[in-house]
Backbone and ligand atoms as CSV (ligand in chain L), in Angstrom:
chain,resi,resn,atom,element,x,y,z
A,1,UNK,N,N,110.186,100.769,76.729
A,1,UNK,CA,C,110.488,102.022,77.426
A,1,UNK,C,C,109.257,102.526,78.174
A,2,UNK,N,N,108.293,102.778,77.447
A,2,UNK,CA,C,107.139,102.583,77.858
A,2,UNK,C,C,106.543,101.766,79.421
A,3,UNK,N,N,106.720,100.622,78.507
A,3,UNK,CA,C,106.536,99.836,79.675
A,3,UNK,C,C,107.333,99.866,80.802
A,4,UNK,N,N,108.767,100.217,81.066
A,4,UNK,CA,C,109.460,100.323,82.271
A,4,UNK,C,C,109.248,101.829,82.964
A,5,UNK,N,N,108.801,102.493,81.930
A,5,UNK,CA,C,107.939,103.760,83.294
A,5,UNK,C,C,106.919,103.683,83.624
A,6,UNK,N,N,106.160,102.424,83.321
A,6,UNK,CA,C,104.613,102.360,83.652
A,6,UNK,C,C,104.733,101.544,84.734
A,7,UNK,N,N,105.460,100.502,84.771
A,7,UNK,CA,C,105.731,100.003,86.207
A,7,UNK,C,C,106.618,100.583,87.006
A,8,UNK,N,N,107.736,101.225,86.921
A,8,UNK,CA,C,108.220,102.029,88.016
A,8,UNK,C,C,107.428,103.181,88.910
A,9,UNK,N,N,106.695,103.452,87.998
A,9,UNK,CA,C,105.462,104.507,88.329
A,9,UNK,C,C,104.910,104.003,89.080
A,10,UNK,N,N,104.029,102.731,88.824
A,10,UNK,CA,C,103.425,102.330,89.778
A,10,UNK,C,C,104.211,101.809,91.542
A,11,UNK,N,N,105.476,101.163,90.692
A,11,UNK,CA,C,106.300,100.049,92.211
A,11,UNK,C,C,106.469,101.797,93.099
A,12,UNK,N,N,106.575,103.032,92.210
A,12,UNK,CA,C,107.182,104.368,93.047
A,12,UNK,C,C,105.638,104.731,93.822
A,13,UNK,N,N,104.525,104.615,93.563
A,13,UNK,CA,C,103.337,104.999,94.326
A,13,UNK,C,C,102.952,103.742,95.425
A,14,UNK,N,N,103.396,102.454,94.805
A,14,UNK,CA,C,103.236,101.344,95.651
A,14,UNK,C,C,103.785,101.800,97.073
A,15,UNK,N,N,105.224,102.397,97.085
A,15,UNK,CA,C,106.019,102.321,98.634
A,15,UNK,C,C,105.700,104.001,99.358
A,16,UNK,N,N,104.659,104.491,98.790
A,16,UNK,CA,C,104.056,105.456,99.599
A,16,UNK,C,C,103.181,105.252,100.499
A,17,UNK,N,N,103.634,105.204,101.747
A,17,UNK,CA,C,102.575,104.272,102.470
A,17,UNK,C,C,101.911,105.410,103.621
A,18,UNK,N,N,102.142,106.596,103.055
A,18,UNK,CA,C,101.010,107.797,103.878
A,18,UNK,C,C,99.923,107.713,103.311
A,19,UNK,N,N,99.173,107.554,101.979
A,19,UNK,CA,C,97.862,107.530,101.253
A,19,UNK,C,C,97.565,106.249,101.567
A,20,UNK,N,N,96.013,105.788,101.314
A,20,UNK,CA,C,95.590,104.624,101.050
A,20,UNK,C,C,96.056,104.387,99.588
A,21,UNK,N,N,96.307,102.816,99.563
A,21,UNK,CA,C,96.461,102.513,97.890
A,21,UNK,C,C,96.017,103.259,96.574
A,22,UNK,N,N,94.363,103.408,96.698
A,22,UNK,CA,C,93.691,103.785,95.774
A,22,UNK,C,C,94.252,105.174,95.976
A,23,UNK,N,N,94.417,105.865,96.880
A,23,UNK,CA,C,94.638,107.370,96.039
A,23,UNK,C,C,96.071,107.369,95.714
A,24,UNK,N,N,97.125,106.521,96.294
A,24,UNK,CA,C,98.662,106.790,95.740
A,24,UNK,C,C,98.115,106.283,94.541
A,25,UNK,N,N,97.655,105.191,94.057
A,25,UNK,CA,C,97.673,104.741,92.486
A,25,UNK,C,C,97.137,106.039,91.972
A,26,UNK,N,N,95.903,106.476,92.260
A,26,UNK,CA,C,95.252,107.528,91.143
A,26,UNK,C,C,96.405,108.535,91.554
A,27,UNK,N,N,96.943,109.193,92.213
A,27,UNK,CA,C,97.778,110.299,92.294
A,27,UNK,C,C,99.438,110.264,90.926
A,28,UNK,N,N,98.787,108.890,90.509
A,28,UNK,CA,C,99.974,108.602,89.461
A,28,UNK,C,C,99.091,109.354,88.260
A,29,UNK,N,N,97.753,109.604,87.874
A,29,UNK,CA,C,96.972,109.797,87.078
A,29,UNK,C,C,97.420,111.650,86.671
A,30,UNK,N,N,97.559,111.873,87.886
A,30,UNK,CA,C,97.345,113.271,87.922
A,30,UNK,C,C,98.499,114.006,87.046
A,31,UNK,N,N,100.051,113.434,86.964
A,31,UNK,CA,C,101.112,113.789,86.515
A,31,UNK,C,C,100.582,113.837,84.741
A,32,UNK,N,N,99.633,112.462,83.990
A,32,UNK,CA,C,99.381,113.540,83.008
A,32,UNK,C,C,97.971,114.188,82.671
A,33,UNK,N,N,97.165,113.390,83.554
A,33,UNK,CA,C,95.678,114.113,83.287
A,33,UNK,C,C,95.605,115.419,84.472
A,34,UNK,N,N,95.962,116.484,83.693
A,34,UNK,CA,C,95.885,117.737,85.583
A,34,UNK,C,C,94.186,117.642,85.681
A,35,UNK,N,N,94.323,117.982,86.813
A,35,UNK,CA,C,92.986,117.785,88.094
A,35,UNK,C,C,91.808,118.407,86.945
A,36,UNK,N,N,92.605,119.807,87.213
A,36,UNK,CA,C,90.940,120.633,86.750
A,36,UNK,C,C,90.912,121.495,85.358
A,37,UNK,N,N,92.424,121.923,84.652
A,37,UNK,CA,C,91.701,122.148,83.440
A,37,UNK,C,C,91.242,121.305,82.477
A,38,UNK,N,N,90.409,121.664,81.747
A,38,UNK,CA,C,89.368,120.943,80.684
A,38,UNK,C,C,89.811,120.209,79.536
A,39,UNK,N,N,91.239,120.544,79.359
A,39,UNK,CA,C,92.381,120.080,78.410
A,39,UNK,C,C,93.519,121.000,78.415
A,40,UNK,N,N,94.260,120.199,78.485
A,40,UNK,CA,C,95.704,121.151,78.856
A,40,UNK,C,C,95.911,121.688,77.431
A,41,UNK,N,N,96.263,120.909,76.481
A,41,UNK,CA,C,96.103,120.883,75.731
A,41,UNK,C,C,96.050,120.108,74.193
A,42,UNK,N,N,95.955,120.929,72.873
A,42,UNK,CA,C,95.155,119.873,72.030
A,42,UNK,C,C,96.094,118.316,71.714
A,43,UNK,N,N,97.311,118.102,71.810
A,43,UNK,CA,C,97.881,117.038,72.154
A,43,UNK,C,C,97.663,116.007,73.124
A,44,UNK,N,N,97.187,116.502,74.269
A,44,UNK,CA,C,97.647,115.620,75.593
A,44,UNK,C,C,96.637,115.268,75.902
A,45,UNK,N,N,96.466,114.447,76.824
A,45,UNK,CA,C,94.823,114.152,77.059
A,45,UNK,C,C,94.394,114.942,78.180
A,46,UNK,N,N,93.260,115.076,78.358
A,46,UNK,CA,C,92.325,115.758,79.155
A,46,UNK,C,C,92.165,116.115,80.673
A,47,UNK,N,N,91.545,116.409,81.117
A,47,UNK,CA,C,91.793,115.922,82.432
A,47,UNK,C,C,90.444,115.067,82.673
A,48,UNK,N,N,90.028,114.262,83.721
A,48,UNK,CA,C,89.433,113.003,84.006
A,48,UNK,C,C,88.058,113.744,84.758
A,49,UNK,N,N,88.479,114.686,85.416
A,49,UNK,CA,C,87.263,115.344,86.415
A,49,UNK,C,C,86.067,115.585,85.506
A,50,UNK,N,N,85.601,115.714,83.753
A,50,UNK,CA,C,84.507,116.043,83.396
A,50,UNK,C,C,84.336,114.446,83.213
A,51,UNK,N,N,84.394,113.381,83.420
A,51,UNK,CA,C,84.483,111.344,83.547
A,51,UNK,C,C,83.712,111.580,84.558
A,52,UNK,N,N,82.999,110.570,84.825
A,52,UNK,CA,C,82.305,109.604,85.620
A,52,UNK,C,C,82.927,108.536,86.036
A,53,UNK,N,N,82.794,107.958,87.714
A,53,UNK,CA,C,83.383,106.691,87.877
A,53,UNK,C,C,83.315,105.580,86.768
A,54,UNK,N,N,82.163,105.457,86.454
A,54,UNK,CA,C,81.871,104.565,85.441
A,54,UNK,C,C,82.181,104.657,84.481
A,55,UNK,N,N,82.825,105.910,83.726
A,55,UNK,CA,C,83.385,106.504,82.272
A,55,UNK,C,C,85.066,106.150,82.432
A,56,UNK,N,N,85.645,106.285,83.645
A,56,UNK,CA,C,86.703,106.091,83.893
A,56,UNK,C,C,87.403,104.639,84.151
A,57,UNK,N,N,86.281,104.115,84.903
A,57,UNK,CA,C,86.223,102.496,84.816
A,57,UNK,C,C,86.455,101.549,83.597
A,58,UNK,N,N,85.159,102.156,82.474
A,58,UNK,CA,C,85.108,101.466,81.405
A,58,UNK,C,C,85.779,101.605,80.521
A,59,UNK,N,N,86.967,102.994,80.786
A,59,UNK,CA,C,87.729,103.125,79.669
A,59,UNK,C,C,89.027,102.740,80.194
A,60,UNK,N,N,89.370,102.531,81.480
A,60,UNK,CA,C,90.572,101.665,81.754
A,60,UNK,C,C,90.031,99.995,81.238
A,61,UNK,N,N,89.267,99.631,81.071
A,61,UNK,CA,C,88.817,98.315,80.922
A,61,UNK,C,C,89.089,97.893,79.535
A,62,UNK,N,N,88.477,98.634,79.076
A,62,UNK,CA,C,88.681,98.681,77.290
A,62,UNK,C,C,90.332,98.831,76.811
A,63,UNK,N,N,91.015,99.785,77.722
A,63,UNK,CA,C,91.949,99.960,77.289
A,63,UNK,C,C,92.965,98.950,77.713
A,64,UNK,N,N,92.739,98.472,78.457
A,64,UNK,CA,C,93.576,96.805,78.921
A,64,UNK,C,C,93.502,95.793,78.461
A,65,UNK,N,N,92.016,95.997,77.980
A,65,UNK,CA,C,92.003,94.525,77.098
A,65,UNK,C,C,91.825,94.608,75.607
A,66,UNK,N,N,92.207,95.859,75.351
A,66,UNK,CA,C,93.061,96.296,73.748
A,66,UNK,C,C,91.890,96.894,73.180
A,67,UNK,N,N,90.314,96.553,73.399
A,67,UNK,CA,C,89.354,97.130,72.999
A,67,UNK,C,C,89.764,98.474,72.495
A,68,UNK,N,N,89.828,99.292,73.173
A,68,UNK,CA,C,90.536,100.692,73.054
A,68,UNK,C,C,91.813,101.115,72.735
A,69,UNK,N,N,91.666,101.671,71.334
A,69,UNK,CA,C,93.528,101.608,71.083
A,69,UNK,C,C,93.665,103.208,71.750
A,70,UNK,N,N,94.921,103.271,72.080
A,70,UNK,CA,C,95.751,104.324,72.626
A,70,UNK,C,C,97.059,104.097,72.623
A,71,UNK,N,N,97.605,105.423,72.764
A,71,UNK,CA,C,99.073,105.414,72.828
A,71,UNK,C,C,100.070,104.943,74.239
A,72,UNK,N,N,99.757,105.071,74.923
A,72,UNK,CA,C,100.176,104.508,76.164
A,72,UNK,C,C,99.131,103.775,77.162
A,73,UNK,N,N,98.296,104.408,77.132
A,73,UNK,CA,C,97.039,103.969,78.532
A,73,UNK,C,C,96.749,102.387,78.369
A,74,UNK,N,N,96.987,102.073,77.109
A,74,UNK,CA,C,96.642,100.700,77.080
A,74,UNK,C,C,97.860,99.607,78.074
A,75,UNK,N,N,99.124,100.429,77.793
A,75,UNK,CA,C,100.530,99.431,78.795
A,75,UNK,C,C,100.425,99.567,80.093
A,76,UNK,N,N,99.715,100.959,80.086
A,76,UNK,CA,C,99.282,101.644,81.672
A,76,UNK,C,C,98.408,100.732,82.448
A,77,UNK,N,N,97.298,100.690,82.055
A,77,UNK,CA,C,95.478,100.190,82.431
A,77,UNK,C,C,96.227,98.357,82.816
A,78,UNK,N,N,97.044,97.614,81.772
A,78,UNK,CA,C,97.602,96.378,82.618
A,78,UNK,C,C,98.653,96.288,83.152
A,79,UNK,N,N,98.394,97.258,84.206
A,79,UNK,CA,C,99.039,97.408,85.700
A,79,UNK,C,C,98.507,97.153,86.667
A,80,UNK,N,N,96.965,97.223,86.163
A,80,UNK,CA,C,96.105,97.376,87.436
A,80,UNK,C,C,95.134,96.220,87.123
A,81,UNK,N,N,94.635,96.070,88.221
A,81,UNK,CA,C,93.474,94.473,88.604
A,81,UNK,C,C,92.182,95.563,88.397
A,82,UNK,N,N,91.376,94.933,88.170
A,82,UNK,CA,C,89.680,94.829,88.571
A,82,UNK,C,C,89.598,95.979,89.641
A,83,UNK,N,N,89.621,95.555,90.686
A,83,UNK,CA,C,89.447,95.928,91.725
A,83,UNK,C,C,90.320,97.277,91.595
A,84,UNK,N,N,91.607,97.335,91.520
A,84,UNK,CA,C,92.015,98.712,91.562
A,84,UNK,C,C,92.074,99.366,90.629
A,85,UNK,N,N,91.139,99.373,89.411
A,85,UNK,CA,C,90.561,100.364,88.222
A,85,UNK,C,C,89.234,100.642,89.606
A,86,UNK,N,N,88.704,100.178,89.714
A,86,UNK,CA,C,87.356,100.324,90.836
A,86,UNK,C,C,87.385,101.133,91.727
A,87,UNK,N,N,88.842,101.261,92.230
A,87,UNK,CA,C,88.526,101.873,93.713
A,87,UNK,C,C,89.685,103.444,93.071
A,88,UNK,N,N,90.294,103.227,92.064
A,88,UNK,CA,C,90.883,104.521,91.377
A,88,UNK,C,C,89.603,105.300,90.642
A,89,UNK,N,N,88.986,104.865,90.157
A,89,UNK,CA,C,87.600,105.535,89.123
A,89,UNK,C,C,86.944,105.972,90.459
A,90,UNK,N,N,86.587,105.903,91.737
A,90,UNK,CA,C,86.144,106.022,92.680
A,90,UNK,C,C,86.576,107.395,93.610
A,91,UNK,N,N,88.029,107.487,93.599
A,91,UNK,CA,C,88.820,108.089,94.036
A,91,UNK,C,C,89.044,109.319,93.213
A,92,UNK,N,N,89.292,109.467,91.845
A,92,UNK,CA,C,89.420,110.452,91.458
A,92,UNK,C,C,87.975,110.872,90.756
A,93,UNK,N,N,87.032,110.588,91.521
A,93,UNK,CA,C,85.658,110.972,91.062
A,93,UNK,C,C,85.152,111.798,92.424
A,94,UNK,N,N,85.681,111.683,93.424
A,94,UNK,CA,C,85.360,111.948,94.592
A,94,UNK,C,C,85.588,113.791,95.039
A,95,UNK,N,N,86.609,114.155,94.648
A,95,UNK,CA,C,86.788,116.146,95.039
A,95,UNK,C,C,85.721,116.517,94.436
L,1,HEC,C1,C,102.057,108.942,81.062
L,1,HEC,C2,C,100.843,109.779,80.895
L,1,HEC,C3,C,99.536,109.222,81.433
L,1,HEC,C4,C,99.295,108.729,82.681
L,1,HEC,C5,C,100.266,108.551,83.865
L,1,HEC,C6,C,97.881,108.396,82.709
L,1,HEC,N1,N,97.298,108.673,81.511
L,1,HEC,FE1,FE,95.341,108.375,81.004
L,1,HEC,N2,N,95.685,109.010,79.133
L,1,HEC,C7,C,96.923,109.391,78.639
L,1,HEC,C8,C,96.817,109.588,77.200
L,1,HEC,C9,C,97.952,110.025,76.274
L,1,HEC,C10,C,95.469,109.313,76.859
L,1,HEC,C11,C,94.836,109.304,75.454
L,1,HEC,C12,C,94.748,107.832,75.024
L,1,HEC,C13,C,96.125,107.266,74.690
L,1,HEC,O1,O,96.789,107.820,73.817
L,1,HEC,O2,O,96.549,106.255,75.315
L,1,HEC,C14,C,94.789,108.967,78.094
L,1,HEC,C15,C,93.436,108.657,78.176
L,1,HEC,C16,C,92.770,108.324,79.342
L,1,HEC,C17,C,91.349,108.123,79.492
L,1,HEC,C18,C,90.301,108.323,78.425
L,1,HEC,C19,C,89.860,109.773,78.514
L,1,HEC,C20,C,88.630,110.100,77.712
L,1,HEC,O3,O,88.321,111.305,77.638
L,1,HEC,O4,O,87.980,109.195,77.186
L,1,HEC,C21,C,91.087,107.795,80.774
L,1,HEC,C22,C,89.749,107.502,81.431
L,1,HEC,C23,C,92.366,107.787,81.449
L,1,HEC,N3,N,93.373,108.117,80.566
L,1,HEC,C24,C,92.517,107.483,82.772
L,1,HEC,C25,C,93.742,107.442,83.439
L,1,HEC,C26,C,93.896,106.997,84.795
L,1,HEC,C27,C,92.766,106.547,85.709
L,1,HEC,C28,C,95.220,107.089,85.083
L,1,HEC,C29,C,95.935,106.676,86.379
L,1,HEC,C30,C,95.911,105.247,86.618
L,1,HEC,C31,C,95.899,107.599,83.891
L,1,HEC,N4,N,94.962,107.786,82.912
L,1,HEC,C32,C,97.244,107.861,83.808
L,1,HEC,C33,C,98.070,109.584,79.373
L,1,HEC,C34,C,98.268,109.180,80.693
């Protein structure tokens, strides 16, 4: 179940073809990490803006290759290649 909203999510940001890639992918981020408060709250996860490209990088990395257990982010994170953890950690590091 999981897994079939983690790829529809993505194939649904894939055919947005007004953004560049990297920000339709990260704009999938935003639905549960919000932009700017500090934690929505004590359940949910955080939001990403107090991360670093490199904090955001290494924890999609970890979390794909199971290093990092989590509840979803791990089915999430192998959706994405190398390269587009790179240019998403990039993108939502950027406002
Ligand atoms: C369906 C909800 C959901 C979506 C969409 C989502 N996340 Fe997450 N994220 C979580 C949850 C829940 C956690 C806590 C770890 C876990 O349980 O998997 C988390 C944790 C994280 C963490 C670790 C935060 C920390 O403080 O260490 C990072 C980084 C992260 N997500 C990045 C992203 C990025 C980048 C995207 C977009 C590709 C994204 N997330 C999309 C729910 C989501």
């Amino acid at each position: 179940m999981a897994l079939v909203f983690a790829v529809s999510l993505a194939g649904a940001v894939h055919a947005d073809n007004s953004l560049d890639p990297a920000t339709a992918m990260a704009s999938a981020c935003s639905s549960c990490h919000s932009a700017h408060s500090v934690s929505s709250d004590a359940e949910g996860p955080g939001s990403l803006a107090a991360l670093t490209a490199n904090e955001i990088e290494q924890a999609l990395l970890a979390f794909r290759s199971g290093e990092r257990v989590g509840t979803l982010m791990n089915r999430l994170a192998r959706g994405y290649s190398d390269d587009e953890i790179t240019a998403m950690a990039r993108v939502l590091t950027k406002q």
